[in-house]
C-alpha positions in Angstrom: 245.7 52.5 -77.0 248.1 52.7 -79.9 247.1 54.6 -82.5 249.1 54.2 -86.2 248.4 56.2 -89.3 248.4 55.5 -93.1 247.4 57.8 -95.5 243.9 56.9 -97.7 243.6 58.0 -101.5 240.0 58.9 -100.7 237.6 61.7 -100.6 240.2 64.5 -99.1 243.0 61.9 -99.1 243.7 63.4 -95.9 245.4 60.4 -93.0 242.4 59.0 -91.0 243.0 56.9 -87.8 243.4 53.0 -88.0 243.8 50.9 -84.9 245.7 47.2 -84.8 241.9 46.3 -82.9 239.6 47.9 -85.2 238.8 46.8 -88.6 237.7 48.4 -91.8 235.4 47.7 -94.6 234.4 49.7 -97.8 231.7 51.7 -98.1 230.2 51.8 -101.6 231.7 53.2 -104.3 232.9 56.4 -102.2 236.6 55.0 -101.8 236.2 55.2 -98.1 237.5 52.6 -95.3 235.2 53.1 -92.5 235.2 51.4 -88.9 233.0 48.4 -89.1 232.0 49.2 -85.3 231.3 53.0 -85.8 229.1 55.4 -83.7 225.8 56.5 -83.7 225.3 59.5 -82.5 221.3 59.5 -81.7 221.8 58.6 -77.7 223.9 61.7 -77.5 221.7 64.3 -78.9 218.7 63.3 -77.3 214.8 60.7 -77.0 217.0 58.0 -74.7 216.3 59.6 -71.1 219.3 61.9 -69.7 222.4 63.0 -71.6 225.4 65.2 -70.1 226.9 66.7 -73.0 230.6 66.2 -70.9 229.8 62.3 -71.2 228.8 62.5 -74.6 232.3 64.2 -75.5 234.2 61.5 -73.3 232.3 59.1 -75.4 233.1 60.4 -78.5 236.5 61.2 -78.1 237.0 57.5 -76.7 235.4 56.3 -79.9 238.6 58.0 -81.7 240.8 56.0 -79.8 239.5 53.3 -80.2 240.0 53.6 -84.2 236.4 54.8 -85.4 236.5 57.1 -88.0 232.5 57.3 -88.8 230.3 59.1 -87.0 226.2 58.8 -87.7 224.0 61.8 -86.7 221.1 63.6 -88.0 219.7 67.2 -88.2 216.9 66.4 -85.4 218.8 64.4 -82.6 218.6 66.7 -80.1 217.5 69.5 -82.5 221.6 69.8 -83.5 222.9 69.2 -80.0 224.7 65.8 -81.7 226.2 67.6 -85.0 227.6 70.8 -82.5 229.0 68.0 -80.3 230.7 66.0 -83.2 231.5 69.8 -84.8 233.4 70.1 -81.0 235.1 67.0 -81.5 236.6 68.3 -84.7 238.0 71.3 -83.3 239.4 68.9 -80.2 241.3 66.3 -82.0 243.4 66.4 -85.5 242.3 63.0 -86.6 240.1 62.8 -89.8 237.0 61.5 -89.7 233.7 61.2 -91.4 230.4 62.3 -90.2 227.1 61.4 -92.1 223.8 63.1 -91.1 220.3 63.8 -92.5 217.9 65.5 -93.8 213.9 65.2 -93.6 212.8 65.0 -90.2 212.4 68.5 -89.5 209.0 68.7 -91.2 206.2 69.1 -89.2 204.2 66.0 -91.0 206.0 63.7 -93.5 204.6 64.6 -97.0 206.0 63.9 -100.2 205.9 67.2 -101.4 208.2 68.0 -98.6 211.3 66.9 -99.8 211.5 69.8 -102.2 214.5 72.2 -102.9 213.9 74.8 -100.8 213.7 72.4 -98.1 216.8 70.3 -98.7 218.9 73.2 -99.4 217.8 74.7 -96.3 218.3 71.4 -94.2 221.8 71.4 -95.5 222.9 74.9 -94.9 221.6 74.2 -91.0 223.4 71.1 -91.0 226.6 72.8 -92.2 226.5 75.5 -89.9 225.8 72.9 -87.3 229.2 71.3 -88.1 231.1 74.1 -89.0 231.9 72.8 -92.0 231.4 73.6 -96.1 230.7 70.2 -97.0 229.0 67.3 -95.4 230.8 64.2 -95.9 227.2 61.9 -96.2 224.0 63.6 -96.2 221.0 60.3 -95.9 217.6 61.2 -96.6 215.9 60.0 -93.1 212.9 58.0 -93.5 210.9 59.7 -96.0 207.5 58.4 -97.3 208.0 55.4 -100.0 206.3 58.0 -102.7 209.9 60.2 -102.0 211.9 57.0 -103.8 209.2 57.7 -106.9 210.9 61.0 -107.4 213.5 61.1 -109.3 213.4 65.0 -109.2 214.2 64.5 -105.5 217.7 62.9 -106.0 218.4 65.1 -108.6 218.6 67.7 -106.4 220.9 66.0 -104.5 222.8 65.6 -107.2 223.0 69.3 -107.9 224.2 70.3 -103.7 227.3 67.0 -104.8 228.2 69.1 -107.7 227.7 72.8 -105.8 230.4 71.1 -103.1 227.9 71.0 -100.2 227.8 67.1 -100.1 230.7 64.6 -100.7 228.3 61.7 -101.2 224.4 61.1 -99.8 222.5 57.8 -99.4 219.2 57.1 -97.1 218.2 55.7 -94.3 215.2 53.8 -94.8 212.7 52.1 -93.0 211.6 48.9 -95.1 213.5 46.6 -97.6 211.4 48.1 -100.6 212.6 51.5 -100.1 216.0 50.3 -99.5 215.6 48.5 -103.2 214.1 51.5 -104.8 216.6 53.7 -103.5 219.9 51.9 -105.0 218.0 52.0 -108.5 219.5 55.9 -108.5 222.9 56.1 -109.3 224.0 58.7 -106.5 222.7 56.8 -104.0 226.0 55.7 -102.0 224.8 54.4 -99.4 221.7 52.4 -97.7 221.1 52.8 -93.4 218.5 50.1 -92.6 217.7 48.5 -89.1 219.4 45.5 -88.9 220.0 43.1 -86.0 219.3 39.4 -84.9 215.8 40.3 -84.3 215.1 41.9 -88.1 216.5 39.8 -90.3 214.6 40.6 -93.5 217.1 43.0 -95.2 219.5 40.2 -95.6 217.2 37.7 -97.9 216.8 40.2 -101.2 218.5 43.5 -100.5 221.7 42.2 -99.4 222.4 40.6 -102.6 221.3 43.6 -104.8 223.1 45.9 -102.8 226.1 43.9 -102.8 225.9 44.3 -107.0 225.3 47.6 -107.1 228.1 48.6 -104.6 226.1 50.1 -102.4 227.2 50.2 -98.7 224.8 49.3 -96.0 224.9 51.1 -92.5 223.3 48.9 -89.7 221.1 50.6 -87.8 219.5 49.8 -84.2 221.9 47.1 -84.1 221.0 46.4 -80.8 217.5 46.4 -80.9 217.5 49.6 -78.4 219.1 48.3 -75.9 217.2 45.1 -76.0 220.3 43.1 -77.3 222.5 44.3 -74.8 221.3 41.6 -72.4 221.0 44.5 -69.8 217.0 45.4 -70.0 214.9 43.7 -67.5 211.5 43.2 -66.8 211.8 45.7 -64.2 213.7 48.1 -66.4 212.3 51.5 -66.4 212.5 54.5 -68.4 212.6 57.9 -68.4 209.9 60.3 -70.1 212.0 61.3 -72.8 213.0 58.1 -73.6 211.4 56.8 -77.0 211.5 53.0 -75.6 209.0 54.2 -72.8 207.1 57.4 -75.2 206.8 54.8 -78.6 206.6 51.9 -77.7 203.7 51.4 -79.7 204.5 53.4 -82.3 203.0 56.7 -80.6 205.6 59.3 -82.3 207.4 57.5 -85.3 207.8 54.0 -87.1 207.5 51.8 -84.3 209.9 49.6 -85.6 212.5 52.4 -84.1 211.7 51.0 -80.6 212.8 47.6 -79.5 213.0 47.0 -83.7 209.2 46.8 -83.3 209.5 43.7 -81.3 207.3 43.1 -78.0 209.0 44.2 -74.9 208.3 40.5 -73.3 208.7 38.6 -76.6 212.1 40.0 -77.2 213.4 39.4 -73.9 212.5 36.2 -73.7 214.0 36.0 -77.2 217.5 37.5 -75.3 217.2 34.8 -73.3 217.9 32.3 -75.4 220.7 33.9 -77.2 222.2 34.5 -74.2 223.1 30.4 -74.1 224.8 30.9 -77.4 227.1 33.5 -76.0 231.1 32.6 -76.7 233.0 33.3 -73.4 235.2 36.3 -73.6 231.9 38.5 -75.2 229.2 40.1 -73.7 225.9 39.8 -74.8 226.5 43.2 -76.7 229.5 41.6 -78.6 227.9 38.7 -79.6 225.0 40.8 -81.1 227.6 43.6 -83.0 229.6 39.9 -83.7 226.1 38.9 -85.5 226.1 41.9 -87.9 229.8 41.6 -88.6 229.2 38.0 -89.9 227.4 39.3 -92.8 229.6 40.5 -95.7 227.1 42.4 -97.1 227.3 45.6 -93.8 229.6 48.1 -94.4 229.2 48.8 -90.6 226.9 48.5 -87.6 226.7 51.9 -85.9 225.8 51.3 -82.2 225.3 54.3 -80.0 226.9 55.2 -77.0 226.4 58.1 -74.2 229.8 56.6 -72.2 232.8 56.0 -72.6 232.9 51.9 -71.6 230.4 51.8 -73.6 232.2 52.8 -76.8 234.8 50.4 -75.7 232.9 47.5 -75.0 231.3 48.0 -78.9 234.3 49.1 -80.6 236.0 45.3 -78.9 233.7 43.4 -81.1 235.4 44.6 -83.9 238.4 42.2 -82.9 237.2 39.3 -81.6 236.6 35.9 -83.1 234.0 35.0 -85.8 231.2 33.3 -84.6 230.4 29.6 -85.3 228.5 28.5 -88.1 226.4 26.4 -85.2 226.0 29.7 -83.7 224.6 31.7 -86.7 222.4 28.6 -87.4 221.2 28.4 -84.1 220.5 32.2 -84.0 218.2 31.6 -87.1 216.4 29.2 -85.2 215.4 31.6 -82.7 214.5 34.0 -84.7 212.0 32.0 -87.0 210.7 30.2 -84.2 210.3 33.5 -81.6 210.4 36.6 -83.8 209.8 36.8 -87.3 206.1 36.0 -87.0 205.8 38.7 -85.5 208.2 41.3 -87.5 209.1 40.3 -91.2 206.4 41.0 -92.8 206.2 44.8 -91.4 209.6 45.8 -92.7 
């Protein structure tokens, strides 16, 4: 696939890869043009059943080619398996790209008083070391306790590891829409991850619109509900131990809205179902779905994950393809107010 470059007046101004299929949208106020299909990097490192770390590169290395240039991981996906793999890719390939992770996982039990400085500075220095780099491009906060967006102390220590050159930029990746709100009320907040997909809609109604203000970008996350959205689960799908859609289902380890967007197995495939009939030809179910996030002005980018490489290919596509109908969108509304948000909106 043809690859052309252009040089960006951004962050290190260094020349990032852009691709005639893949677009680009602004994130925040950071000056960056990311990939609006990027990758997330959570399959690779680990919790979604059996990963070959070969794969994973072949993955990543066809998400370069395909013109990503955003990579989402985190300190805990496989312990640091996915930030030495995306550190790998740097040393393979001479394309720029950026790579956000986070910080906040690795305590044993989530307590406010977690999130302190000793803690944050030596989440970062791990992360950098897992990178092999002396500055993280985006470092998000990952899921901490709503009390952590009372604390102003907390993102001022951020503030002081943007100014000592250890982060570019940080943001959070949040779990409801109120955190999501309190969180752009600090000005170095740059950016916002949040679950968003056909089946969890919620973010769109207030925190779109604020964020949109504030120029803060927004980072979809679980955009396929899991794997839900992909049209490919079953009933008679079955998963491996270390597979979080068959260990928290119910919630068991973390949020359960991590799993399946906290939708019921049966409900949301029956849900599938009838998106399925809405389908344009030329996309798969998966494209439609990625196609669903794109239509919202508001998302930076959706970051599915991958573990191969027709995988990346088949998300990066959606990128490129046509906008879906407005009888389409309206239609996909239907089905979710009728089949899904009585069961979800009101959690998150």
């Amino acid at each position: 696939m043809t690859l052309f470059f252009r040089v960006l007046q951004a962050g290190k101004g260094l020349r990032l890869p852009y691709n005639k299929r893949m677009h680009y949208r602004s994130l925040g106020r950071t000056g960056w043009k990311i990939s609006e299909v990027s990758f997330g990097a959570w399959a690779i490192g680990g919790s979604w059943g059996r990963v070959d770390d070969a794969e994973s590169m072949a993955a990543l290395h066809a998400a370069l080619d395909g013109g990503v240039n955003f990579f989402d991981t985190a300190d805990v996906y496989g312990d640091g398996r996915s930030e030495r793999l995306l550190a790998r890719l740097r040393r393979e390939r001479r394309e720029t790209f950026y790579v956000a992770t986070k910080a906040g996982r690795r305590l044993p039990a989530q307590v406010p008083d977690g999130y302190n400085r000793r803690n944050l500075h030596a989440w970062v220095n791990r992360s950098l070391r897992n990178l092999k780099t002396d500055c993280i491009d985006l470092l998000q906060l990952h899921c901490p306790p709503t009390e952590v967006y009372y604390q102003p102390e907390v993102f001022e220590i951020l503030d002081g590891l943007v100014r000592d050159g250890k982060l570019r930029h940080y943001g959070v990746s949040v779990e409801k829409v109120e955190q999501a709100l309190k969180a752009i009320e600090f000005p170095g907040v740059q950016s916002v991850q949040i679950i968003f997909n056909a089946f969890r809609q919620r973010p769109a109604e207030l925190f779109f619109p604020e964020a949109l203000r504030r120029r803060v970008g927004i980072l979809a996350r679980v955009p396929l509900a899991s794997g839900l959205l992909s049209g490919r689960i079953t009933r008679q799908s079955r998963f491996a131990a270390d597979d979080h859609r068959r260990f928290n289902r119910f919630g068991q380890e973390f949020d359960r809205g991590e799993t399946f967007s906290g939708v019921p197995f049966e409900a949301g495939l029956d849900a599938v179902g009838r998106l399925a009939r809405l389908v344009p030809k030329n996309f798969t179910m998966t494209q439609f779905a990625l196609r669903w996030i794109l239509e919202h002005p508001a998302v930076t980018c959706a970051i599915p994950g991958a573990k191969k490489p027709a995988q990346v290919r088949e998300n990066i596509a959606a990128s490129d393809l046509p906008p879906l109908s407005k009888a389409s969108m309206r239609k996909a509304g239907d089905i979710y107010s009728q089949f899904i948000k009585p069961l979800v909106h009101h959690y998150w």
